[in-house]
matplotlib code that plots the C-alpha trace (Angstrom):
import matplotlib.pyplot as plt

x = [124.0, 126.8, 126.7, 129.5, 129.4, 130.1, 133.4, 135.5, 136.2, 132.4, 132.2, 134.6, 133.8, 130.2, 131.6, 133.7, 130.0, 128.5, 130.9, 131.1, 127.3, 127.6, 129.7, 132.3, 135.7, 137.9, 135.7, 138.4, 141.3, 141.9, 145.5, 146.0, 146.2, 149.8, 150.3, 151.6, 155.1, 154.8, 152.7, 154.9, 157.8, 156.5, 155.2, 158.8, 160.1, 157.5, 158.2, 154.7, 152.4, 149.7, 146.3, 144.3, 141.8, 144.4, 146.4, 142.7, 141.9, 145.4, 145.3, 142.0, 143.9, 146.6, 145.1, 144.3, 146.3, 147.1, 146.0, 148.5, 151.1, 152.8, 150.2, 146.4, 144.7, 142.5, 138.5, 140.1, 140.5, 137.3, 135.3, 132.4, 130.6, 132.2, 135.3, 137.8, 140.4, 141.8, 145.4, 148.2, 149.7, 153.0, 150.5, 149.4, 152.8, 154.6, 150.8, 151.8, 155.4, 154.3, 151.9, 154.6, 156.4, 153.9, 152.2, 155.1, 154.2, 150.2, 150.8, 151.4, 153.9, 151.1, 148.7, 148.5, 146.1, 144.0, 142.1, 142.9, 141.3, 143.0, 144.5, 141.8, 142.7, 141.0, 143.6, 143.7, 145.7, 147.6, 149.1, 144.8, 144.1, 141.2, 140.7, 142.3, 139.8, 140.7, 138.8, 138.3, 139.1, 139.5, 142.0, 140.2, 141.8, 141.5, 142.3, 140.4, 138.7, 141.6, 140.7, 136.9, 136.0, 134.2, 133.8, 134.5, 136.6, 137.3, 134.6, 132.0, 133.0, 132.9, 129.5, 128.2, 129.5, 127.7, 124.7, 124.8, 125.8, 123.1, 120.3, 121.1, 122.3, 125.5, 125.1, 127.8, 127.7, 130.0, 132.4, 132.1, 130.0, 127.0, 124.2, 120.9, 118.5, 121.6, 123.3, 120.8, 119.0, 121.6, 120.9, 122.7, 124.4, 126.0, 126.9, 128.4, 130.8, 132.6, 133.1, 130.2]
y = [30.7, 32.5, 36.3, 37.1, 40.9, 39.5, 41.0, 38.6, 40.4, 41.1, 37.3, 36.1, 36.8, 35.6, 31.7, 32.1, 32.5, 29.6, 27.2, 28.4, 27.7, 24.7, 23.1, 22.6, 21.3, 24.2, 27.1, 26.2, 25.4, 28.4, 29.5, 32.9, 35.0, 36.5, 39.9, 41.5, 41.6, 37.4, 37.3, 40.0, 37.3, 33.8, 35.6, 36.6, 33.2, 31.0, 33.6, 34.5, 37.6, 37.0, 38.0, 40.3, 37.4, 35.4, 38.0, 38.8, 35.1, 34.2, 37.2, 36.5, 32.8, 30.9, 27.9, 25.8, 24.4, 21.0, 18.1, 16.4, 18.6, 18.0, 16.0, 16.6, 13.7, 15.6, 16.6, 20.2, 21.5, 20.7, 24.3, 21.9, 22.7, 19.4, 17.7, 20.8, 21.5, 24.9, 24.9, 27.2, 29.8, 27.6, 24.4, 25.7, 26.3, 23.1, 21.5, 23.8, 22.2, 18.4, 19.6, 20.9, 17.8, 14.7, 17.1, 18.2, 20.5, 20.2, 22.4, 26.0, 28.0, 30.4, 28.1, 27.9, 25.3, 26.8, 24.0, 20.1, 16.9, 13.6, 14.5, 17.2, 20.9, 23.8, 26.4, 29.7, 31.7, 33.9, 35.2, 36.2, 38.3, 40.6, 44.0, 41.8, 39.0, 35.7, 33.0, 29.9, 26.3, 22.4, 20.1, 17.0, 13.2, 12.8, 16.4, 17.2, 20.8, 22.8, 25.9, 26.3, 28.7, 27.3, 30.4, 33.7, 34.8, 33.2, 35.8, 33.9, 30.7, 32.3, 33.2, 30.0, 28.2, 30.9, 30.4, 26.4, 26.9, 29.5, 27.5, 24.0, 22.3, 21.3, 19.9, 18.7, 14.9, 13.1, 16.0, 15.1, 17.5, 15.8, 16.7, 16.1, 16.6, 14.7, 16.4, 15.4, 18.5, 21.1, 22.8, 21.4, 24.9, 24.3, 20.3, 21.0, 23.3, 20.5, 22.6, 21.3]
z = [162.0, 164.2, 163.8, 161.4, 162.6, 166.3, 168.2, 169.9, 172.8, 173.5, 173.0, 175.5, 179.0, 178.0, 176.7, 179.8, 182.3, 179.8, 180.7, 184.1, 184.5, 182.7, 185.0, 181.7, 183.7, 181.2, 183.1, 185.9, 184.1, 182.2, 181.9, 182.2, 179.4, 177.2, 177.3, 174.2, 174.9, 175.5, 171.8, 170.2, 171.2, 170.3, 167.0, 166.6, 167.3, 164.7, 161.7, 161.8, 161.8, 164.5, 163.5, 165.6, 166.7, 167.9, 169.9, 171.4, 171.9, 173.6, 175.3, 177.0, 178.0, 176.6, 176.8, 179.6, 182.6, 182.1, 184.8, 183.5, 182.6, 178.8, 177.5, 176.4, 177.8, 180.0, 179.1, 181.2, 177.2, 175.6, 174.7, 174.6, 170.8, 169.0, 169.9, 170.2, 172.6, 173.5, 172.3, 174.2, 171.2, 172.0, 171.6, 168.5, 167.5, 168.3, 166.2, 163.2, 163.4, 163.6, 160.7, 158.6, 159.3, 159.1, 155.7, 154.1, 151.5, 151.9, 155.1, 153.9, 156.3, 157.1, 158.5, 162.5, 164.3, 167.0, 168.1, 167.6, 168.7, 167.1, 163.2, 163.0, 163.0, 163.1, 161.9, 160.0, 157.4, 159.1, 155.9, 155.3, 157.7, 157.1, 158.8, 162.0, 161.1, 160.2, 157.9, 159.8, 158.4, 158.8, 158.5, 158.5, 158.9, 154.9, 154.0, 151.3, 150.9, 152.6, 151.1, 152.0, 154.5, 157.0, 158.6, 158.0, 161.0, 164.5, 166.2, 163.9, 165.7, 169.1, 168.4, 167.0, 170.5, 172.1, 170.2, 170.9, 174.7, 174.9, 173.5, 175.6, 172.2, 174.6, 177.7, 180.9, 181.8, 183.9, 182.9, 178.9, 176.9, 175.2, 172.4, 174.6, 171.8, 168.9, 166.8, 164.3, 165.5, 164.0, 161.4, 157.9, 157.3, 160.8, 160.0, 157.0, 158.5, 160.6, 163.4, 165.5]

ax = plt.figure().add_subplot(projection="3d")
ax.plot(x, y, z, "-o")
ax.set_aspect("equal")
plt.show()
């Protein structure tokens, strides 16, 4: 399991080298990253308070640059560790919109996406955040568990890609990321969280 005690920031620049050695196309797509006058303004503008982890993460890069600029058809935004693509904070803004929208009241107005990949979110509470710490969820096609913590902050998911990168679980071919051993091979603990 990911180390729940892990720091973000300490994280980071060591995903970054992973994907860089990996030969993952988002190791040179990265978008620089928001300073905190750019955050202190977009969080401003949504009417939301943004947790530490997400002003660290956004600060470290906002996102990815495009291939294709105003879409996300490109493998340029896949961290790798399941299907997930690195949202922009204004990407994850504009998703939190279209959520509110298309959910209606299912979506609370607290909620932010971080990560997407077809109608599944990854997203957290901002209204929850916990010594800077965020609890991490899912927003699945069929929406059904909204309130289980999947994990307990967004450094404990920057850990377990770590983990997975680290130990060769994930893999580079023909610049899409595959499971050489199956996913089979997880652990259930790390299944059952549907980030993987």
């Amino acid at each position: 399991m990911p180390d729940y005690d892990a720091r973000l920031e300490e994280l980071l620049p060591r995903l970054e080298q992973l994907w860089a050695q990996l030969g993952a196309p988002i190791a040179d797509q990265l978008a620089p990253g928001l300073t905190e006058a750019e955050l202190s303004a977009r969080e401003r503008a949504a009417g939301l308070s943004l947790p530490a982890e997400l002003r660290i993460w956004w600060g470290w890069h906002d996102g990815v640059r495009r291939l294709q600029p105003g879409t996300r058809l490109g493998l340029e935004s896949l961290v790798g560790v399941g299907p997930w693509e690195f949202l922009s904070c204004v990407e994850s803004l504009d998703e939190r919109a279209l959520m509110s929208r298309v959910a209606g009241e299912l979506w609370q107005p607290t909620w932010l996406p971080v990560l997407a990949f077809d109608a599944h979110r990854v997203f957290v509470d901002c209204g929850q955040d916990q010594d800077g710490r965020v609890p991490v969820r899912v927003w699945d096609a069929q929406p059904d568990d909204l309130d289980r913590h999947r994990l307990p902050s967004f450094a404990a998911l920057a850990a377990l890609w770590v983990q997975l990168l680290e130990a060769g679980s994930v893999a580079w071919s023909d610049q899409r990321p595959v499971w050489p051993g199956g996913r089979q091979d997880l652990p259930a603990e790390l299944l059952a969280t549907g980030l993987v």
